[in-house]
N, C-alpha and C positions, 0 to 999 in steps of 0.2 A: 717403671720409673722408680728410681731411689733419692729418697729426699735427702734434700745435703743434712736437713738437721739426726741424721742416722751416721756419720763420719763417725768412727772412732765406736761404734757399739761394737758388740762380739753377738755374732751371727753362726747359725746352725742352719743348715744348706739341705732339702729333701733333692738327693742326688740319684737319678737312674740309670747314668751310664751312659746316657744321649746329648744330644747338643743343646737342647735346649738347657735344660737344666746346666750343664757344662757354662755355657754361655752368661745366666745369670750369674753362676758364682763369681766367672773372670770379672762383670759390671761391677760387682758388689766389691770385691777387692781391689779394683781400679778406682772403685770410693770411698776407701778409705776404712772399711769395717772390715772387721779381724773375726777370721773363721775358729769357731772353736773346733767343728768337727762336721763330717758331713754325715749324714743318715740315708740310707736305703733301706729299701722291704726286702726279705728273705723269703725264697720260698723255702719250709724248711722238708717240705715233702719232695722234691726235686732237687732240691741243694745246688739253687738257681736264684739269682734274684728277678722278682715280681717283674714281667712286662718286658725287659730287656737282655734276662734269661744268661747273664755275667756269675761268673765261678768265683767263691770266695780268693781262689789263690789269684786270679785277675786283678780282684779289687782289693787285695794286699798290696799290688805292685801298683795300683794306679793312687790309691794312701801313703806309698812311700815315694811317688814320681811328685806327688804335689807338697808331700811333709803338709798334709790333715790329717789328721782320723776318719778312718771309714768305719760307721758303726752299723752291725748288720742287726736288722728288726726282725727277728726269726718270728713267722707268722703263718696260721692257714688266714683262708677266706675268712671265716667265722668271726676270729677274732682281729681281722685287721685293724679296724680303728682304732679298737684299744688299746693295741699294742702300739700302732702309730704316736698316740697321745701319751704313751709311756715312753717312749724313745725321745720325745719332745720336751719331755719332763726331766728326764735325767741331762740334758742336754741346756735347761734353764738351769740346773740346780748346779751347771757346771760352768754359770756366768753367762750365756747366751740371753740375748733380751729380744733377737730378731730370730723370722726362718725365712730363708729365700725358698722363693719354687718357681720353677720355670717355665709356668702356665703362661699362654698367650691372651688366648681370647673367647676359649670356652668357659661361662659362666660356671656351669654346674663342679667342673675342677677348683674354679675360682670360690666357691661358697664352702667347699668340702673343706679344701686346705686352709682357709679361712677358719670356719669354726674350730677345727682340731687345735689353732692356734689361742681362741681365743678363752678355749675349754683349759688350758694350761696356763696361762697367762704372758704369751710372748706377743708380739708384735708380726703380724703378717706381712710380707714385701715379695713384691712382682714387678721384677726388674724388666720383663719384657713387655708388660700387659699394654694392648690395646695397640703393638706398634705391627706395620706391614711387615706379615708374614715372610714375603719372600727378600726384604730388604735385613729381616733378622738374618735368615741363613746366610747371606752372604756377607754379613756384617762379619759372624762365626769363620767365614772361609777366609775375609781378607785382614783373621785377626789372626791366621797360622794356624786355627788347629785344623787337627785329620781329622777322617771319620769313615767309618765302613757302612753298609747297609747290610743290618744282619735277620732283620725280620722284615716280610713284604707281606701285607693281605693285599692276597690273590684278586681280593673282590674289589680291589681301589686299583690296582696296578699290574703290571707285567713286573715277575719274578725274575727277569732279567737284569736287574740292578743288582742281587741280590749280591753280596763279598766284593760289591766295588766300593771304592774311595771314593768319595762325594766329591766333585768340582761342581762350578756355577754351570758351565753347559749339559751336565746330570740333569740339576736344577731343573734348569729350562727346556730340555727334553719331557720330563717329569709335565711341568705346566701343560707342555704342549700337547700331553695325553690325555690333559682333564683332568687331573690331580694334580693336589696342592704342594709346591713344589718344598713348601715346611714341613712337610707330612703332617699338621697338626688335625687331619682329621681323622689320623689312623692308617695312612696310606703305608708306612715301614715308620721302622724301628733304628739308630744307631748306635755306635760305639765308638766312644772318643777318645783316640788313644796318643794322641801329641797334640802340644801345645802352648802357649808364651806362659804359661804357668807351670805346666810338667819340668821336673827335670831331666827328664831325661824318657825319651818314647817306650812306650809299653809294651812290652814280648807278649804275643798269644798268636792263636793259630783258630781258623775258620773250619768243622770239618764238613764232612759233605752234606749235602742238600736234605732236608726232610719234610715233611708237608703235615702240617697239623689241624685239623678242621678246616680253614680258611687261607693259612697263613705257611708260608716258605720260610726256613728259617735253617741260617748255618749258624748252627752251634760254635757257642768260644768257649775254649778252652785253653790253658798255660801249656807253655811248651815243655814244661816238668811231667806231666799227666800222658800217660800213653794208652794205646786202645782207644 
């Protein structure tokens, strides 16, 4: 939920490339708050970002589809928080007074992104928090954006979704397996590449299949990048 008395502040968005996140920032700017820029984690040892595993030149193209800034938080494990709360910092000091995050309904997310906000002094806001799971995604589908499924743990789901385009019968097959049709409890991963904000849909390309401890995952990559 975003309270009307937030209209008109300047917001800094933790963006991952997925829908949820995706989803809060359209809420936020259909209310009225002006994005200064959006922030993601870096991985800077894979030259991947954290969780949803997006190539810098992808999210060049998806900062110039939206006209934001994508600010990449180059990070190990070690130092992530820090560096999170320095990424937050320079992003107050650039007029932001809020951070959206696109957490549902898992506490321990909700207390994390929490304190790193309040360690900097901005305002925390969770535009989705506490609403039905699977009434957000389809909120998401019947607001026009895409989205692919590019990471499955094996151990919530069948790898068979993996490089499809999400529709609400996905969805609801999904449910019908005993996973949660939001994926919010880790079930896949996706990538949002059109939508009533973009201007214009995102060029990249899935390549083949590879399996990583638990997890099936096709690699994005821009269609400049060869090999």
């Amino acid at each position: 939920m975003i309270d009307d008395n937030l209209k008109g502040k300047k917001f800094v968005a933790s963006y991952s490339g997925g829908k949820d996140s995706m989803l809060s920032i359209y809420r936020a700017m259909k209310k009225g708050l002006e994005p200064v820029c959006l922030i993601i984690t870096y991985n800077k040892d894979r030259n991947l970002s954290w969780f949803h595993g997006v190539p810098k030149q992808v999210l060049d193209s998806v900062s110039s589809s939206l006209g934001i800034p994508i600010w990449l938080i180059e990070t190990d494990s070690k130092n992530y928080t820090k560096n999170f709360e320095q990424g937050l910092k320079k992003a107050k000091d650039l007029g932001a007074e809020v951070c959206i995050f696109g957490d549902i309904d898992l506490q321990a997310h909700f207390d994390w992104c929490d304190e790193r906000c309040q360690n900097v002094g901005l305002k925390s806001c969770f535009p989705l928090w506490k609403e039905n799971r699977k009434d957000l995604v389809f909120e998401f589908l019947d607001s026009g954006f895409k989205t692919k499924f590019t990471v499955i743990n094996n151990s919530m789901l069948d790898d068979k979704f993996l490089g499809m385009t999400m529709t609400k019968d996905i969805c609801l097959e999904i449910e019908s397996l005993g996973a949660d049709a939001c994926g919010e409890n880790g079930e896949y991963h996706t990538f949002v590449y059109d939508g009533p904000i973009f201007k214009n849909k995102i060029e990249f390309e899935l390549k083949d299949k590879i399996i990583e401890d638990k997890y099936s995952i096709m690699p994005i990559t821009h269609p400049s990048v060869k090999g």
